[in-house]
N, C-alpha and C positions, 0 to 999 in steps of 0.2 A: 528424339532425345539421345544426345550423347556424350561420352566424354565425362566431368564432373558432377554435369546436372542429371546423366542416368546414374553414375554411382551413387549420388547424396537420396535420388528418389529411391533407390532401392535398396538403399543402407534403412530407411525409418520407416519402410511399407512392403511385411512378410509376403506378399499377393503378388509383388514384383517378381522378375527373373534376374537371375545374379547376373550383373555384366559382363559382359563378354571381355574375353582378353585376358582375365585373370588367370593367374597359375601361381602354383607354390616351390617353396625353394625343396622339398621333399617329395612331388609328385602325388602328395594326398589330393583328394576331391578337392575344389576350389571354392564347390558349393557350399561342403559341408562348414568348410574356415569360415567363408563368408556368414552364414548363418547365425554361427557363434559371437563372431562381430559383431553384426547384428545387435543379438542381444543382449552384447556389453556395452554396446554405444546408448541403445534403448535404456536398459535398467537404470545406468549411470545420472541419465538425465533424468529419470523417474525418481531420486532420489534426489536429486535437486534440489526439484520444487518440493517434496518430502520436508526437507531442510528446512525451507524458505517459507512453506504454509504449513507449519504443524499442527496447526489449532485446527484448519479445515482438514487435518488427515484425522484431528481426535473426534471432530464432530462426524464425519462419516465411517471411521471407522480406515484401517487400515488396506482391506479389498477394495473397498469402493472406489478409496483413492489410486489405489494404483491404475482399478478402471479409466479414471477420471484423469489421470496423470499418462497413461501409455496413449489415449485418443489425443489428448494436447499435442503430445512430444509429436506424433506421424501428422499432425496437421500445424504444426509448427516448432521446424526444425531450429533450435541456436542462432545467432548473427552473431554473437561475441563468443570469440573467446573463456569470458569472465565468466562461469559457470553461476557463480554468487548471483549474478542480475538475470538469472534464465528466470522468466516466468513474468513478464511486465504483461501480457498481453491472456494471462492464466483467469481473471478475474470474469473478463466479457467472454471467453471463451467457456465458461462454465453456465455463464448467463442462458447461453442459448444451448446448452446441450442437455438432452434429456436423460442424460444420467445422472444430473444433478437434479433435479425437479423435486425430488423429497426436500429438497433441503434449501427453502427459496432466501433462506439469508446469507451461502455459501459465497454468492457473489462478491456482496459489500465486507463479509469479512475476509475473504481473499485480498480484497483491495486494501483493508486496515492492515494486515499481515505484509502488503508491497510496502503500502507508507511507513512502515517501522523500519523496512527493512533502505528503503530512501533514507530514513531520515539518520540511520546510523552512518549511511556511506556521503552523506552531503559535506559540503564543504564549511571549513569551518570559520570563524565569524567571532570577531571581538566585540563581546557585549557592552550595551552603552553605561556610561559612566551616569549614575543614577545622580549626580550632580546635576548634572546637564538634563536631565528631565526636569528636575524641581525647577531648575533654572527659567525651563521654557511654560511650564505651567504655571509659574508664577507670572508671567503675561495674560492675562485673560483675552485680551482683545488679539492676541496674536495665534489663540489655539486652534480657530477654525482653519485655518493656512495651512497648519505644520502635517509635514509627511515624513511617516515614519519606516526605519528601514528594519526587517525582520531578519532572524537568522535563515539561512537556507535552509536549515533542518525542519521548519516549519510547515507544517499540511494541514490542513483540515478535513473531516469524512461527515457526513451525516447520511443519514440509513433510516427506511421504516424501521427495520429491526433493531433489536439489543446487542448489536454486534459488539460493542464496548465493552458488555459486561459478560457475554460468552469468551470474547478473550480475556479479559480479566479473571473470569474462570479459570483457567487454562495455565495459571500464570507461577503456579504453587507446586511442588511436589505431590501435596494429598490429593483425593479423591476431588473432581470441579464441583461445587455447589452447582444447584439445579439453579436454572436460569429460564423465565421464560420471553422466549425471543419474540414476542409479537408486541413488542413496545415501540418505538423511533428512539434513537437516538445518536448525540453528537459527540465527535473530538476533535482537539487539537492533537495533532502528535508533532513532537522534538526529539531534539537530543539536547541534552545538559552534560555537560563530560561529554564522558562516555559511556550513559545510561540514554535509553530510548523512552521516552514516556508517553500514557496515552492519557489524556486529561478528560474526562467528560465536560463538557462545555454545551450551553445553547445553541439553537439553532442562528443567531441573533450574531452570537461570539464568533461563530463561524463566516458569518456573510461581512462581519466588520474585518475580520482578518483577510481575508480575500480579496473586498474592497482595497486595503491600504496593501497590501501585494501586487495590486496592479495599478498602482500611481494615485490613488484618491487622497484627497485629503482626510485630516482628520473631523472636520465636519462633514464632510462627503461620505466617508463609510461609519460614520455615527447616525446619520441620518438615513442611509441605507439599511444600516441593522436595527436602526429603533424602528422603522417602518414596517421591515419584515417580522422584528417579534411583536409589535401589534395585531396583527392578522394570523397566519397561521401556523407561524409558533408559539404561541402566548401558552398557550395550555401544555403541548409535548413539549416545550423546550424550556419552560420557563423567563420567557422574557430575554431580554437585554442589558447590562449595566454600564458603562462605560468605566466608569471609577471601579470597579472589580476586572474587568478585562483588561487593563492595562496596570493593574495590581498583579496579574498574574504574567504577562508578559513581564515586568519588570523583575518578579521574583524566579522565574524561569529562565532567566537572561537569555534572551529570543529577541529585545529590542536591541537592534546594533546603530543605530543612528535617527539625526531627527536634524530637518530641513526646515 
């Protein structure tokens, strides 16, 4: 290895030997500059995802996350520029590391902490003229057909855990109320403006909005979500509604078109 690809491996991994070839415009050590580098480029980006997962730095606490956050950074160095989107890959990398292990809903709430942070930076979307829904729903025979078009800002999560409601802890100046996380549950997340929301929604609401995200009709992921909150949503998720799901898409203006 040489050239860029030994500078960059021994810029994020202390155990390395500083590259060869350096020197400084004062004749001090190279090693010792180098070092300092080091761990300014390090910290920098430990503070990042600091940024970008607060909730998981308040759930484990401050030390642990840095643990958690300097193993990331020397096993996966930046690809952007854009400091803001460091950490997409933070969520599965916690999955499987054992310094997470106290804390088995760290994961999925890392991943709700990306999807807020998506849905602020997505692209934005004029929402549909609530005219033109009543218009289309006053066809009956024409609703099984229709496909509807969602905002970008639009995701969905669902999780054994209460990851919803430990952020929603989190979300206040005061002390977080106690939460216990060994429950399931789901969201949607958006953006409205330019606020981010996390909606608790079924498991049901969930699979219907993903459905019509990847081209289904609207009897196609109606029938997809009424099936799946009959079985093993029914109890953790509360079922399905169709007429309240797209009451909430409407009122969230999320719906931007309808085919």
């Amino acid at each position: 290895m040489s050239g860029p690809a030994a500078w960059c491996a021994a810029l994020l991994d202390p155990d390395r030997e500083v590259p060869p070839g350096l020197s400084t415009w004062n004749g001090s050590d190279p090693a010792q500059r180098f070092t300092v580098y080091r761990n300014n480029v390090t910290v920098s980006l430990m503070e990042a995802l600091a940024e970008t997962f607060p909730v998981c730095q308040a759930m484990v606490g401050a030390p642990h996350f840095r643990d958690l956050a300097r193993a990331f950074v020397r096993r996966h160095p930046p690809r952007s520029p854009v400091l803001a989107r460091y950490g997409h890959g933070f969520a599965d990398f916690i999955a499987e590391c054992t310094l997470a292990a106290p804390w088995p809903y760290l994961p999925d709430l890392a991943r709700l902490e990306l999807a807020c942070l998506d849905a602020l930076h997505a692209a934005d979307a004029q929402p549909l003229d609530p005219d033109a829904l009543a218009a289309a729903l006053g066809r009956p025979e024409t609703l099984p057909s229709l496909r509807l078009g969602l905002h970008p800002s639009l995701a969905t999560l669902g999780s054994p855990y209460a990851v919803v409601s430990l952020w929603a802890a989190h979300q206040g100046d005061g002390p977080a109320p106690a939460v216990n996380p060994d429950r399931p549950e789901q969201a949607w997340v958006l953006r409205r403006g330019r606020a981010v929301l996390v909606l608790p929604m079924s498991g049901g609401d969930c699979r219907f909005v993903r459905a019509l995200q990847v081209g289904a009709t609207l009897g196609e992921a109606t029938a997809t979500a009424a099936a799946a909150a009959s079985d093993e949503d029914a109890d953790a998720a509360g079922g399905f509604d169709l007429t309240r799901c797209l009451a909430v898409l409407l009122r969230e203006q999320v719906l931007t078109g309808i085919t």
